[in-house]
N, C-alpha and C positions, 0 to 999 in steps of 0.2 A: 600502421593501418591494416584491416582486415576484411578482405573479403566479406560479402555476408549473405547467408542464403534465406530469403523471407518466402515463407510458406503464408497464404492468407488464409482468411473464413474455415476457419477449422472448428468444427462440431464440438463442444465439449459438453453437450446436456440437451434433453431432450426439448428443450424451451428453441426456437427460432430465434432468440435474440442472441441467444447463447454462443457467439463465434469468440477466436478467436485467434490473432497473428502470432508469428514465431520469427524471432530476427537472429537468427543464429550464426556467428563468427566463424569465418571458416580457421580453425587453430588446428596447432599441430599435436592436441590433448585438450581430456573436457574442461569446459568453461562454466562459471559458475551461471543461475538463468534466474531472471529478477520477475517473477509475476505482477503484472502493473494493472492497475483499476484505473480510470480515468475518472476528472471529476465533473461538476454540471449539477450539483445538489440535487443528485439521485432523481431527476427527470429530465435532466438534458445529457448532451457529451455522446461522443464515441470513443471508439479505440484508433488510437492515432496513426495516421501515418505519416509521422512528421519527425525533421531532422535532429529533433530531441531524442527520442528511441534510440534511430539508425545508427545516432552517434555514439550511443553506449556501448553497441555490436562494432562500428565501425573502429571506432577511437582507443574503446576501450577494451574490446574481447569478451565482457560479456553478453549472453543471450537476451531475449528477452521473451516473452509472452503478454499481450497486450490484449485482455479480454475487454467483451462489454457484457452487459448483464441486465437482469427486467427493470423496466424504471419504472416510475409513477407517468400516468394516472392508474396503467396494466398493473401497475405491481403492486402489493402490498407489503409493508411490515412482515416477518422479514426473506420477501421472497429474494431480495438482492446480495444479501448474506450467505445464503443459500446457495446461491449458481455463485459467489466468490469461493465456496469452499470445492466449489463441482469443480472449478476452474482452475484449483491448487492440485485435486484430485488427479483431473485430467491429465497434467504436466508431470506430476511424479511417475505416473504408467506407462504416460510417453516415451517417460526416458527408461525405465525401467525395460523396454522395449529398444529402444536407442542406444542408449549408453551414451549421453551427448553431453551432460551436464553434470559438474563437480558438488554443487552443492546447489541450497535452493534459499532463493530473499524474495518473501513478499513485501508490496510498497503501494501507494498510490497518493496522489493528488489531491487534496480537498473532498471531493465524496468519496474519492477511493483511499484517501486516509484514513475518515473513517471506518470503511470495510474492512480495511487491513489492519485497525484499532482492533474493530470488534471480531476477528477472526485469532487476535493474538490474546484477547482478555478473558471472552469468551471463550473457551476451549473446548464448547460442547460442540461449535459447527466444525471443527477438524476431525476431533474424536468419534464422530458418529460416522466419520469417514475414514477410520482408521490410521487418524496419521495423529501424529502430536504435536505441538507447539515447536514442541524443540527439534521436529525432524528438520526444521529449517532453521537455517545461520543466521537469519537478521529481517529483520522489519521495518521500512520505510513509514511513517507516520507526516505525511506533508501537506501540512495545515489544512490537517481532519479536526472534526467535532468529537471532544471524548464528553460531551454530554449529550442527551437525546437528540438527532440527526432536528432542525430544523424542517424537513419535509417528513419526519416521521409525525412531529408535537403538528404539523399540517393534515395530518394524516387524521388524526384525533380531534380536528376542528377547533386546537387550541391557536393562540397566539405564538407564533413562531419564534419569536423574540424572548421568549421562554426560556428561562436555563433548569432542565429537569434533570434528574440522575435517575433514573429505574433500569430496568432491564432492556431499554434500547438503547441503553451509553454504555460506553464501554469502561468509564471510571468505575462505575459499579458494581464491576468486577474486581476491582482490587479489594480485597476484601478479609485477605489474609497473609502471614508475610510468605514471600515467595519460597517455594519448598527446597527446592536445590539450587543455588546461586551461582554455582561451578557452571551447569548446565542450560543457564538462560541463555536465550539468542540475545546476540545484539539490538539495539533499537537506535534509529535516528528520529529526530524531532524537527521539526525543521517548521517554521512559520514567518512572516514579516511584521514588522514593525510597525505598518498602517494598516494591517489585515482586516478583515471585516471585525466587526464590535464583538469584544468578548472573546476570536480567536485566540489573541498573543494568551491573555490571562487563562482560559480552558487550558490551552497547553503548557503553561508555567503550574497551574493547579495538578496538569495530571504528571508530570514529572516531579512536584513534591510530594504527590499521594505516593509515589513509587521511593522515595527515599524513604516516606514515613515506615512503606511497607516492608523494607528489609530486600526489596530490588537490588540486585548487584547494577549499582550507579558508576562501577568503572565499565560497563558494556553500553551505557544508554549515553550519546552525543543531542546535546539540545543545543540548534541554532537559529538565533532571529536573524535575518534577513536587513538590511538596514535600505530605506528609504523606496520599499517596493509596497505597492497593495497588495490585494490578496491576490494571491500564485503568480501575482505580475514578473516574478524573476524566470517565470517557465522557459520565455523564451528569450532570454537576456544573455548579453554578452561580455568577458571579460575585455582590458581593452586589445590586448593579444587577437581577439576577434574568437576565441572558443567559448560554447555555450557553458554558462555557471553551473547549470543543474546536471547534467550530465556528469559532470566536474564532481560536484557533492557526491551526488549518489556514486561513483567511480571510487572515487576515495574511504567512501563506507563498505563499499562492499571484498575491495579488493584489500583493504588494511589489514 
């Protein structure tokens, strides 16, 4: 168990939504620091402060950083993307400044899955920020939409039940085979069994677009969830009484 020192409401962008927590381990050398987007289909949700996080600092030694970022009806297409990459931005300086963190895993949650989709397919919102995909060791992907976000095709006055692929999915980006396979981050997958309609099969689709693509599939870990709805396993326990996700994400990141 670990000590752990949380700093809150921290400034990372000139937006007032833009805060975010820091859960940091007190160890005796750096700890790797998991960038986390919460979800709420990009018009609900905060940054948590709840024993999901703590436990990852607490349990397990790694950090964390738990932003929130603009949502709809204020936000638009893609202002949310945007402050997730301010929010990657922000934490590499930080520590660059600190020296507190051994390496860097973005992740998120169902809306924050898909930020963290579109932040790792998309390469132009890091790049314009001068960092690169691969400056970071792995990617949580937990049962995100890699097709157009339902509240974006809402955005557009379409039907949201919609399965689109353009430039606000993040399958759409695969599109070439991957260039250097030695150097890809890791990736977890992770969705339930009774997930909302169409998430299991979006995420079995974008995990074979990524075989098709020449993806190095010995770094990408794809796992259903057996008997939970959608993110129902957030706050679930093994019967040991410790939380399961904490568990997962611990094991990806520290492997």
């Amino acid at each position: 168990m670990y000590l752990v020192d949380v700093i809150k409401d921290v400034s990372y962008s000139i937006y007032k939504e833009c805060l975010l927590d820091f859960y940091i381990p007190k160890t005796e050398h750096k700890c790797p620091v998991l960038i986390y987007f919460h979800g709420g289909g990009l018009d609900s949700g905060e940054r948590q402060d709840e024993i999901i996080l703590k436990t990852l600092a607490s349990n397990y030694g790694i950090a964390i950083a738990t932003a929130d970022y603009r949502m709809y009806p204020a936000a638009k297409f893609p202002n949310f993307i945007e402050d997730s990459a301010d929010a990657v931005k922000f934490v590499m300086e930080y520590n660059e400044k600190q020296n507190l963190f051994s390496e860097y895993y973005i992740g998120g949650i169902s809306a924050g899955g898909y930020l963290t989709m579109m932040l790792f397919f998309d390469k132009s919102y890091l790049s314009k920020r001068g960092i690169s995909v691969e400056d970071v060791s792995g990617y949580i992907f937990d049962a995100g939409e890699p097709t157009t976000h339902f509240n974006v095709l809402a955005e557009r006055g379409l039907d949201t039940r919609l399965v689109r692929i353009d430039e606000a999915a993040p399958i759409y980006y695969i599109d070439k085979d991957y260039p250097h396979k030695d150097a890809q981050p890791k990736i977890l997958i992770l969705f339930s069994d009774n997930d909302i309609t169409n998430r299991l099969e979006q995420n079995q689709l974008l995990y074979r677009t990524m075989f098709h693509f020449n993806y190095n599939m010995d770094k990408i870990e794809i796992r259903c969830l057996k008997g939970y709805t959608h993110v129902g396993y957030y706050s679930a326990q093994y019967e040991d009484g410790n939380y399961i996700l904490p568990k997962l994400y611990s094991d990806f990141i520290l492997k």
